[in-house]
C-alpha positions in Angstrom: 48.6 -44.5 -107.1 48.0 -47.2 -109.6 45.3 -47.9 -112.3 44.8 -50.4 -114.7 41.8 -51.1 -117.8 40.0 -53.9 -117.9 38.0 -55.5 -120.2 35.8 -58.0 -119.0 34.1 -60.5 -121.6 31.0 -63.4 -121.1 27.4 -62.8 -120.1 28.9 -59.5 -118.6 25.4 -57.0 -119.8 22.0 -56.9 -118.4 23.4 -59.0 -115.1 23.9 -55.9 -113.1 28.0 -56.4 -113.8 28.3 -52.6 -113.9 26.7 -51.9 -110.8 27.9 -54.4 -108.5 31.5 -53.3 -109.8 30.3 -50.0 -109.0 30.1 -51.1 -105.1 33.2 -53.5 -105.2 35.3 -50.8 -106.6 33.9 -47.8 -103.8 34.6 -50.4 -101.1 38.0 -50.9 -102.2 38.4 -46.8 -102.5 38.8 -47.1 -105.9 37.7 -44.6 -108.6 36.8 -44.7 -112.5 34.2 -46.2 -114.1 32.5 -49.2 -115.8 30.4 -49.3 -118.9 29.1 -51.6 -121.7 31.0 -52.0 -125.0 29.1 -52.4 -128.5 31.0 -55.9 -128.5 29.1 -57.1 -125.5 31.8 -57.0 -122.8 32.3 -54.5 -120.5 35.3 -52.2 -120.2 36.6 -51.1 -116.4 38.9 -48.4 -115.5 39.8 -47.9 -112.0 42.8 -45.8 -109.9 43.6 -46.2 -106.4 45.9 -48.3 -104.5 47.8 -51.7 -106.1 45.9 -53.8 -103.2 42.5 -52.3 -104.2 43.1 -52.8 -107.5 44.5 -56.4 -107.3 41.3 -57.0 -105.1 39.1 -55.8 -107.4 41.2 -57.7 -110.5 40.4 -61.0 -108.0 36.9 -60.0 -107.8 36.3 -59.0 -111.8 37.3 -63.1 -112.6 33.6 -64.2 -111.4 31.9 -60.8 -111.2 28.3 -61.1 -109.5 26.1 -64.2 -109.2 24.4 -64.2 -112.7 27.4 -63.3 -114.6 29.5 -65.1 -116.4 33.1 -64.5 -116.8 34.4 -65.9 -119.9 38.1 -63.7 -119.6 39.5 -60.8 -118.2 42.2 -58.4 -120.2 44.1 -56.0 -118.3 46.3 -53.1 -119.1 48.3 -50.7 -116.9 47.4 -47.0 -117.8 48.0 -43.4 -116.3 46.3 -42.8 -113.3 45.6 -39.2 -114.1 43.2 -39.9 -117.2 40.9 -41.9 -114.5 38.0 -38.7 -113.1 37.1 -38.5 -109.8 34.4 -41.0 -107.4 33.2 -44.0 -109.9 30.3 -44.1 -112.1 28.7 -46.6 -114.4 27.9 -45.6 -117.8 
């Protein structure tokens, strides 16, 4: 098991990011959470398998239709500070 922080800048808030991260991320079996940042973007931390996170990393580039996605900064971390299902917050 795998999991990775990303942070996830551009009109990223009040375009439903979090939520439709929320469904990629379930679909892909992955678990964590999203949430907004003060500085506008929005941080994502997920742990599952490498292809699930690679497919969600793909997905996170363009996020959903109204978003836009301005850059995406990743960071390997331990797997076992990630909780259980995935929530937005």
């Amino acid at each position: 098991m795998t999991a990775a922080r990303f942070l996830v800048g551009g009109r990223v808030q009040g375009v439903f990011f979090r939520a439709a991260t929320g469904e990629q991320a379930q679909r892909l079996g992955l678990r964590g959470h999203a949430r907004n940042l003060d500085d506008g973007r929005v941080e994502v931390v997920v742990a599952g398998d490498a292809a699930g996170i690679e497919a969600l990393a793909a997905w996170l580039q363009h996020g959903p239709p109204m978003a836009r996605v301005d850059g995406v900064v990743r960071e390997a971390i331990d797997a076992v500070t990630v909780g259980a299902g995935f929530r937005t917050v």
